[in-house]
VOPADO-527202 format. One record per residue (C-alpha): residue number from 1; residue in three letters; x, y, z. Coordinates in nm, 4 decimals. Last residue first. Layout:
# VOPADO-527202
resi;resn;xx;yy;zz
NUM;ALA;X;Y;Z
...
***
This chain:
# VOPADO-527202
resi;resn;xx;yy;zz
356;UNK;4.5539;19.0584;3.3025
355;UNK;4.5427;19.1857;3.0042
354;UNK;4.6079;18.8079;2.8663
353;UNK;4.4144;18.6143;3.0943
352;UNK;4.1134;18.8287;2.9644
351;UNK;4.1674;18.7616;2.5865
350;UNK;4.1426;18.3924;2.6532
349;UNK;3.7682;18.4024;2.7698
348;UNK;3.6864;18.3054;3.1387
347;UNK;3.3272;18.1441;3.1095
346;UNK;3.1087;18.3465;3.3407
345;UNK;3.0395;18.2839;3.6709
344;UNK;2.7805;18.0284;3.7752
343;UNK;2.8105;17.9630;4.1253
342;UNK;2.8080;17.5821;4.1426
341;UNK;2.4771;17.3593;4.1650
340;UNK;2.3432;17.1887;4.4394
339;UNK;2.3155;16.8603;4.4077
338;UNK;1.9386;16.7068;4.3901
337;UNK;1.7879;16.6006;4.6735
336;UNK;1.7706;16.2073;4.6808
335;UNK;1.4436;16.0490;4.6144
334;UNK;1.2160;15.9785;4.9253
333;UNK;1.2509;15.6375;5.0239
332;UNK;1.0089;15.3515;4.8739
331;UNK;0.7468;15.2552;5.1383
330;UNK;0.4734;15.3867;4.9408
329;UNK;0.5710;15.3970;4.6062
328;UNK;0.6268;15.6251;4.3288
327;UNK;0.7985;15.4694;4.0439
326;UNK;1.1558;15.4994;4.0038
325;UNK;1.2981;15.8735;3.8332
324;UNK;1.4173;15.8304;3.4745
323;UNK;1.8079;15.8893;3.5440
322;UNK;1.9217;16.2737;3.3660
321;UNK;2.0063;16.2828;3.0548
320;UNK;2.2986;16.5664;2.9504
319;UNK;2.1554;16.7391;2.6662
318;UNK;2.2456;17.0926;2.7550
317;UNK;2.5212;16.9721;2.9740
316;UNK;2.6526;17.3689;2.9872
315;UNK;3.0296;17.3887;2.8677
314;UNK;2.9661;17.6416;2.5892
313;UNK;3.2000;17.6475;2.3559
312;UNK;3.5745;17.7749;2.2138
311;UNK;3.7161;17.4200;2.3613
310;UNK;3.4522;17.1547;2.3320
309;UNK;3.3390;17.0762;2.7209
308;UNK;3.3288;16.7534;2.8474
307;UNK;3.0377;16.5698;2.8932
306;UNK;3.0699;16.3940;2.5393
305;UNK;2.7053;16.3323;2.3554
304;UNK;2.4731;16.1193;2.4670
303;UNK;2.2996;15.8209;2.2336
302;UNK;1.9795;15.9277;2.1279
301;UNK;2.0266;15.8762;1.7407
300;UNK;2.1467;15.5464;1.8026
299;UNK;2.4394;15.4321;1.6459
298;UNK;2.4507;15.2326;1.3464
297;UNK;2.4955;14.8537;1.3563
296;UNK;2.0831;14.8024;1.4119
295;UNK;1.9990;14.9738;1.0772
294;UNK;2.1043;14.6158;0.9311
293;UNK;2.4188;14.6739;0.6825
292;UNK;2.3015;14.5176;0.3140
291;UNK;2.3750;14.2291;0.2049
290;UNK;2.7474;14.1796;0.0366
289;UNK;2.7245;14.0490;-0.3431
288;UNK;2.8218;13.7255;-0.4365
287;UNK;3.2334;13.6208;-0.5620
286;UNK;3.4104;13.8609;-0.2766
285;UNK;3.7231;13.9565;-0.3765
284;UNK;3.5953;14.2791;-0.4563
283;UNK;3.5132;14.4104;-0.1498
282;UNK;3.8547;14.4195;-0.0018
281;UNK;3.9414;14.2181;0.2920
280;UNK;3.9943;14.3788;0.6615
279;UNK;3.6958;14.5293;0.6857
278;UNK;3.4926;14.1465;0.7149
277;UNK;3.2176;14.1047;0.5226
276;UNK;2.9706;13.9086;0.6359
275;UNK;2.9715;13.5717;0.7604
274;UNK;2.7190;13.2711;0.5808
273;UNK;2.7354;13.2946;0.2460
272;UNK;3.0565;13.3991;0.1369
271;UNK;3.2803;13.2070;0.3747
270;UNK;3.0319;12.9328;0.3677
269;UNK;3.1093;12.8619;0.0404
268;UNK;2.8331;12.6898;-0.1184
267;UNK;2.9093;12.3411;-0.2743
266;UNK;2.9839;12.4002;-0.6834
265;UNK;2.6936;12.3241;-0.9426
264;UNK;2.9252;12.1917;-1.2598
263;UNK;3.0506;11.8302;-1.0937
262;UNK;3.4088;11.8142;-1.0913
261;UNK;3.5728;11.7321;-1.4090
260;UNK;3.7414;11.3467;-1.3949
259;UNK;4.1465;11.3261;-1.3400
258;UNK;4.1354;11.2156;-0.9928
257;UNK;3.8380;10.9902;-1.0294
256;UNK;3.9999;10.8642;-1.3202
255;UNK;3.7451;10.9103;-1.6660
254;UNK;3.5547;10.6376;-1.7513
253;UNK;3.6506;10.4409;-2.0686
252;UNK;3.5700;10.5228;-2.4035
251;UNK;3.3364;10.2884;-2.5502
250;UNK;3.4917;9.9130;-2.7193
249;UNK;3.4689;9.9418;-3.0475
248;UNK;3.1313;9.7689;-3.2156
247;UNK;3.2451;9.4354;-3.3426
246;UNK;3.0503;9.2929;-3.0962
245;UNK;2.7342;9.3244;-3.2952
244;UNK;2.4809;9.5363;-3.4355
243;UNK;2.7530;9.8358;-3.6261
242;UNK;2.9185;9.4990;-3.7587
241;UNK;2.5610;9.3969;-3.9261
240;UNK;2.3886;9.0785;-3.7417
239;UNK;2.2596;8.8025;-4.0103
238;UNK;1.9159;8.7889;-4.0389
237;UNK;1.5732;8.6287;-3.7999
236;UNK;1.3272;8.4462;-3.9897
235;UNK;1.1096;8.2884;-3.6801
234;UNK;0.8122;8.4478;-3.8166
233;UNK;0.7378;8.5075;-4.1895
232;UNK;1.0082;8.3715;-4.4279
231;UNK;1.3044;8.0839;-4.5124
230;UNK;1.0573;7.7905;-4.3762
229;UNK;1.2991;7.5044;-4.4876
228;UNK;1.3914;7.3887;-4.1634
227;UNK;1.1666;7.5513;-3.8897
226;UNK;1.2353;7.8501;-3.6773
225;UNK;1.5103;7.9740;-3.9127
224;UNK;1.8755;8.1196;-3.9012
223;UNK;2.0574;8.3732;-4.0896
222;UNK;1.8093;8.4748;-4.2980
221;UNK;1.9696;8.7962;-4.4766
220;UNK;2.3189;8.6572;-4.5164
219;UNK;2.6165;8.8342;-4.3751
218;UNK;2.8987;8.7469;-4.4902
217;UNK;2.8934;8.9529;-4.8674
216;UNK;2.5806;8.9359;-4.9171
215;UNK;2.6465;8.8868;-5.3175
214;UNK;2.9339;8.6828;-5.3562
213;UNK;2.8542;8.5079;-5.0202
212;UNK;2.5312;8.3184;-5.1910
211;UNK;2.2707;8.3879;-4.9387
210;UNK;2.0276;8.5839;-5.1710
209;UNK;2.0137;8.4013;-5.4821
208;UNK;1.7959;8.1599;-5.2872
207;UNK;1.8167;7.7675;-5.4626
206;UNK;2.1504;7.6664;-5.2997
205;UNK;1.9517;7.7559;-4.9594
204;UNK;1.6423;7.5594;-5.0249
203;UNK;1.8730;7.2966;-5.0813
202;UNK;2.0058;7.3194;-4.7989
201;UNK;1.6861;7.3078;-4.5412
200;UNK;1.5335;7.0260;-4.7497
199;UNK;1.8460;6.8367;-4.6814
198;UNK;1.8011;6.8872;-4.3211
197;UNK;1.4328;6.8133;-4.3889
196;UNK;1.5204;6.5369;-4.5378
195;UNK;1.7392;6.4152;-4.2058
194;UNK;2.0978;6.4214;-4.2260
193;UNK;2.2933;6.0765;-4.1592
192;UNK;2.2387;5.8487;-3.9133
191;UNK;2.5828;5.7312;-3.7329
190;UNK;2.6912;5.4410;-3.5667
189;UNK;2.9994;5.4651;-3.3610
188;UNK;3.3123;5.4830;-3.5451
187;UNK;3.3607;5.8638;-3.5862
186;UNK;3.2811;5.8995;-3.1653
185;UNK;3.5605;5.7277;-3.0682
184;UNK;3.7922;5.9850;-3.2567
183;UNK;3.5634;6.2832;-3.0226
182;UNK;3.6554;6.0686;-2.7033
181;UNK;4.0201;6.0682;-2.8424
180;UNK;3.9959;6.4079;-2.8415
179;UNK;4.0207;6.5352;-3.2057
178;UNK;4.2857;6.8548;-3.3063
177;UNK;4.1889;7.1549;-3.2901
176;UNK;4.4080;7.5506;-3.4452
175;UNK;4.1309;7.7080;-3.6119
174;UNK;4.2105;7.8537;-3.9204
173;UNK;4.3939;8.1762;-3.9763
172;UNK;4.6130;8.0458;-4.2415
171;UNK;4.5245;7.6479;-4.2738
170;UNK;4.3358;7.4725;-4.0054
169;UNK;3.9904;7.4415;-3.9302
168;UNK;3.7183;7.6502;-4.0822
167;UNK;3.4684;7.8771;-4.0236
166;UNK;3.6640;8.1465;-3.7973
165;UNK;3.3967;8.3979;-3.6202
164;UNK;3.5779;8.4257;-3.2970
163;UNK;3.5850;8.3577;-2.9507
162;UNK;3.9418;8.2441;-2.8187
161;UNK;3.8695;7.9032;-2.6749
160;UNK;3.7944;7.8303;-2.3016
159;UNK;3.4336;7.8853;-2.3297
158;UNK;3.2478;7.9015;-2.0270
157;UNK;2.8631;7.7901;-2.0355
156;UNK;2.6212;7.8702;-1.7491
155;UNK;2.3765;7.5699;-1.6796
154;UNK;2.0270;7.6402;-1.6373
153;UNK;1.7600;7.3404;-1.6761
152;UNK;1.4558;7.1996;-1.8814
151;UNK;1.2334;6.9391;-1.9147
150;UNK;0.9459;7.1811;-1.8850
149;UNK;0.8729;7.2991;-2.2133
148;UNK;0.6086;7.5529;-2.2765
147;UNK;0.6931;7.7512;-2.5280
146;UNK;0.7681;8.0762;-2.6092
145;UNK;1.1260;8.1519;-2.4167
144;UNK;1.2920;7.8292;-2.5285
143;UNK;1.5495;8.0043;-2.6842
142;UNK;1.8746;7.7817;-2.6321
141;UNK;2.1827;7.8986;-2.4523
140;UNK;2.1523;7.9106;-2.0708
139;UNK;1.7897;7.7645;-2.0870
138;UNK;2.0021;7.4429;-2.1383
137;UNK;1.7131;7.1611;-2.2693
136;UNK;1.6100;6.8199;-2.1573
135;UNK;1.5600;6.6040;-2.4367
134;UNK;1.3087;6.3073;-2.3129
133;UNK;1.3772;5.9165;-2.3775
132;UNK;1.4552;5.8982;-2.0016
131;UNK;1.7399;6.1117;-2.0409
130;UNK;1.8537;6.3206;-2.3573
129;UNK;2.1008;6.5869;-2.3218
128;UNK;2.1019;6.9825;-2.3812
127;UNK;2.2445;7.2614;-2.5187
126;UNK;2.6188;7.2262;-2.4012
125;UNK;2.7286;7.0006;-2.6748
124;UNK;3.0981;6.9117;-2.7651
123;UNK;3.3469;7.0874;-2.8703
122;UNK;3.4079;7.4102;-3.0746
121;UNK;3.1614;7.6074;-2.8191
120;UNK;2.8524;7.4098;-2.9879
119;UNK;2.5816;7.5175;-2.6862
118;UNK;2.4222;7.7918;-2.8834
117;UNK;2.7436;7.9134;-3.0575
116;UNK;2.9180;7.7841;-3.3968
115;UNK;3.2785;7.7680;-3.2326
114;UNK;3.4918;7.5638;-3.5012
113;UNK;3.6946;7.3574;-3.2938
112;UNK;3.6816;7.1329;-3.6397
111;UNK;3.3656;6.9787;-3.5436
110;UNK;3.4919;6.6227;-3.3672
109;UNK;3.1889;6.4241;-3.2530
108;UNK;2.9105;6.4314;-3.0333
107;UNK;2.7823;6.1293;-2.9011
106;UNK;2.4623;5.8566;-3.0138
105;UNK;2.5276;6.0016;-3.3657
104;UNK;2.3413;6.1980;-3.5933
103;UNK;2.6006;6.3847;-3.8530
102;UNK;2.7510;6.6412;-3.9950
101;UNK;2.9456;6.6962;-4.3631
100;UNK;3.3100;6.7073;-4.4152
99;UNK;3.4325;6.9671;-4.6344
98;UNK;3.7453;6.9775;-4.7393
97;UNK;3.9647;7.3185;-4.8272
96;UNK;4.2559;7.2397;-4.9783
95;UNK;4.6495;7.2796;-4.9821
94;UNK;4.7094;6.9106;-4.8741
93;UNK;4.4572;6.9898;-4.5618
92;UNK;4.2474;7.2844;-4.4500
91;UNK;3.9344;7.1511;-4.2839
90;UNK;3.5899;7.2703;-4.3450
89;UNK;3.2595;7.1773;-4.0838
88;UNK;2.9960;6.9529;-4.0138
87;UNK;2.8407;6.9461;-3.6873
86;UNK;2.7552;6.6269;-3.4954
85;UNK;2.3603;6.6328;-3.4250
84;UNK;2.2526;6.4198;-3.0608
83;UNK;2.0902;6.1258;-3.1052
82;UNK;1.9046;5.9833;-2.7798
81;UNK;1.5798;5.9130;-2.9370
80;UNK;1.5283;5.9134;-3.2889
79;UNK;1.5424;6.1479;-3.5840
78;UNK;1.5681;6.4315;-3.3745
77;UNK;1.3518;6.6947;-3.4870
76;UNK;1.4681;7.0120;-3.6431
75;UNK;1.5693;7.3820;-3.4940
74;UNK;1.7334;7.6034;-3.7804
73;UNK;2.0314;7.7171;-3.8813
72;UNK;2.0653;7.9188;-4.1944
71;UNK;2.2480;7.7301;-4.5169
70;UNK;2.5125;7.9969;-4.6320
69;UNK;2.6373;8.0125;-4.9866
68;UNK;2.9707;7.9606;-5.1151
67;UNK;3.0394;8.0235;-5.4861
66;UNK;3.0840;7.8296;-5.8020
65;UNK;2.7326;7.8374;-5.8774
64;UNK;2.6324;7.4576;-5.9934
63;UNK;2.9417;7.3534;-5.7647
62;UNK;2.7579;7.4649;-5.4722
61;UNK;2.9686;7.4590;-5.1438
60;UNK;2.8016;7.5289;-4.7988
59;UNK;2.8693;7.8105;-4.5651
58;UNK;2.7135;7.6861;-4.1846
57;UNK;2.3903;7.7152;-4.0028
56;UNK;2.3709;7.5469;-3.6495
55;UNK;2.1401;7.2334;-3.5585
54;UNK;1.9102;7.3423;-3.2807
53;UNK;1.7520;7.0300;-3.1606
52;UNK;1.3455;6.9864;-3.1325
51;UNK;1.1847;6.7327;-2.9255
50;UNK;0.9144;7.0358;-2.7482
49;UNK;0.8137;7.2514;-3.0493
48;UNK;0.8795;7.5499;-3.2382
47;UNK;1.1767;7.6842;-3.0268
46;UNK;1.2937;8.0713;-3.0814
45;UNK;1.4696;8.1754;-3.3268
44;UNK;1.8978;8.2197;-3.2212
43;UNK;2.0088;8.5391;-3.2704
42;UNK;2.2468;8.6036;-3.5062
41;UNK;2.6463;8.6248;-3.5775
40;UNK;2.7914;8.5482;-3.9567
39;UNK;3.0796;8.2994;-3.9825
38;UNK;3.3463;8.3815;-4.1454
37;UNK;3.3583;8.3266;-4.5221
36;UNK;3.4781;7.9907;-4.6450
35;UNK;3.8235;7.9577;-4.7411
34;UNK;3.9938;7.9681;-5.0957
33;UNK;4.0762;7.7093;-5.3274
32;UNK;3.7960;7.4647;-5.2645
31;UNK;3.8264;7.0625;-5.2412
30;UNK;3.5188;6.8597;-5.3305
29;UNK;3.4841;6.4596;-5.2527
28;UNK;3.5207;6.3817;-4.8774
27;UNK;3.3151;6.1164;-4.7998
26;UNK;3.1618;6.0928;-4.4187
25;UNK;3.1707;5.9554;-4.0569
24;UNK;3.5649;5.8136;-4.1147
23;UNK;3.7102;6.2278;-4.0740
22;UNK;3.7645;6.2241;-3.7147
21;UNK;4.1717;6.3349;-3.8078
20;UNK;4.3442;6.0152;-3.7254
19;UNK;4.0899;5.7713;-3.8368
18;UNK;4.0587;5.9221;-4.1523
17;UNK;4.3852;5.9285;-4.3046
16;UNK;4.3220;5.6545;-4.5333
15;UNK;4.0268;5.8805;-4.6287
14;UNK;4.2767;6.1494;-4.6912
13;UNK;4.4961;5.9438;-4.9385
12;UNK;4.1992;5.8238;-5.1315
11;UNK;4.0848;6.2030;-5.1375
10;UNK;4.4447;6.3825;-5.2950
9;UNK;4.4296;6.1646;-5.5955
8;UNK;4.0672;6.2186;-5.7095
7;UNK;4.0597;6.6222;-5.6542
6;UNK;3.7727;6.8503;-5.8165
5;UNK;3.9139;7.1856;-5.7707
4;UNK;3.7368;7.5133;-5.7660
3;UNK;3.8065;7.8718;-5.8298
2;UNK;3.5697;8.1606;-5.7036
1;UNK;3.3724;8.3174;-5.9614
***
């Protein structure tokens, strides 16, 4: 059970404080010991109808449980023309946690900082404006993807705060706002308060053992709804579990191009592939297997054989070939007579110089 504190001393003193902090728009009654949970991260339902303002969940106190539960956002109508919805949000102050509830308003007020998403970045409202008696909605954060609204337009929106999931402001680890003065003239302007169905929306909440924090532990299975107090079938969407959302560590980076591993398949080496083998490097540096020598590099079997003589043989040209005679013709000249040949006398042998 998580400890609470009804305070009746510390609230006059904060209400006198109001006009400095944003606070005048509502009562604050209920102090809480420890902080809300942080806030849980889903995707926004689509649009039910054309008129419709996304008014984001938020943890909620219930003194009947002593625990925080979460009350999904959900689209609702605007209660009138050119209201816009004012957050509500926790503030740490006197050594308490304060709620102080949302609002209609003809502005946007002062939300704590606290960045809820879909156009409320911590200040302000990015979603949309009215004009002509018409909401036109941002495309750039609302889900208007199934129906057919064509007062629309496409703005990108740039946060300038640090993006977290902080619920409340101030305090240890609270969100470090303070009001604009445009946000402090915005307390004193008239304000409607919730809508029944807005209230129909929380107490449906309080009622569902299943989004009290004790026992989802931050991350509520309905998150967020199409319609206020329509907590199943479509346009239920749940909270986001770490291994869904950007809590996921960041993936390794890319390797260096100069550190990376080359590519398995290597480029062909023309050394190997296209010369062949030279004598003067061994075999077996080679990385592929020589082809086989063409039948052209050896030498042809009718090439002639030395003129001279072999000592110890026979010096007759045996296979000496003679020139292939031309082609007779008529005016060609008769062929040349063939030399006549030497006196054959027989080869002188060594053993005959010697006796003689």
């Amino acid at each position: 059970m998580i400890p609470k504190t009804w305070s009746r001393t510390i609230v006059p003193a904060l209400l006198l404080l109001a006009p400095v902090f944003g606070w005048a728009q509502v009562s604050v009654n209920i102090s809480v010991n420890v902080p809300p949970p942080e806030l849980p991260v889903y995707e926004q339902p689509p649009i039910p109808e054309d008129g419709y303002i996304w008014t984001p969940g938020y943890w909620a106190w219930g003194d009947d449980i002593q625990d925080y539960y979460w009350v999904p956002g959900t689209w609702v109508p605007a209660p009138q023309p050119d209201v816009l919805w004012t957050p509500g949000y926790w503030g740490f102050v006197g050594g308490a946690f304060l709620w102080n509830a949302g609002y209609w308003g003809p502005h946007v007020g002062f939300y704590g900082g606290v960045n809820y998403g879909y156009g409320y970045g911590g200040s302000g409202y990015e979603g949309g404006y009215w004009q002509g008696g018409h909401l036109y909605y941002n495309r750039a954060v609302n889900n208007i993807s199934t129906v057919n609204v064509t007062n629309v337009y496409n703005k990108t929106v740039i946060n300038n705060v640090t993006v977290n999931h902080v619920s409340y402001n101030g305090g240890s680890g609270g969100v470090r706002a303070e009001p604009s003065s445009a946000e402090l003239a915005a307390a004193h302007e008239r304000h409607i308060a919730p809508t029944s169905v807005q209230r129909q929306q929380q107490t449906t909440a309080r009622s569902n053992p299943v989004l009290r924090a004790s026992a989802n532990g931050g991350h509520p299975p309905i998150a967020a709804t199409a319609r206020p107090g329509v907590f199943s079938g479509p346009g239920v969407v749940a909270a986001k579990r770490a291994s869904e959302n950007e809590a996921h560590p960041a993936p390794h980076p890319a390797p260096h191009p100069a550190t990376a591993p080359r590519p398995v398949a290597q480029p062909p080496r023309a050394v190997t592939e296209t010369r062949p083998q030279s004598e003067s490097r061994p075999a077996e540096s080679r990385p592929v297997a020589q082809p086989p020598r063409p039948v052209t590099e050896a030498r042809p079997v009718t090439e002639p054989r030395p003129t001279e003589p072999r000592p110890g043989t026979e010096a007759r040209p045996v296979t000496e070939a003679r020139p292939p005679a031309p082609p007779p013709h008529a005016s060609a000249p008769p062929p040349p007579k063939p030399a006549p040949r030497p006196a054959e006398h027989p080869p002188e042998h060594p053993d005959d110089r010697e006796h003689h």
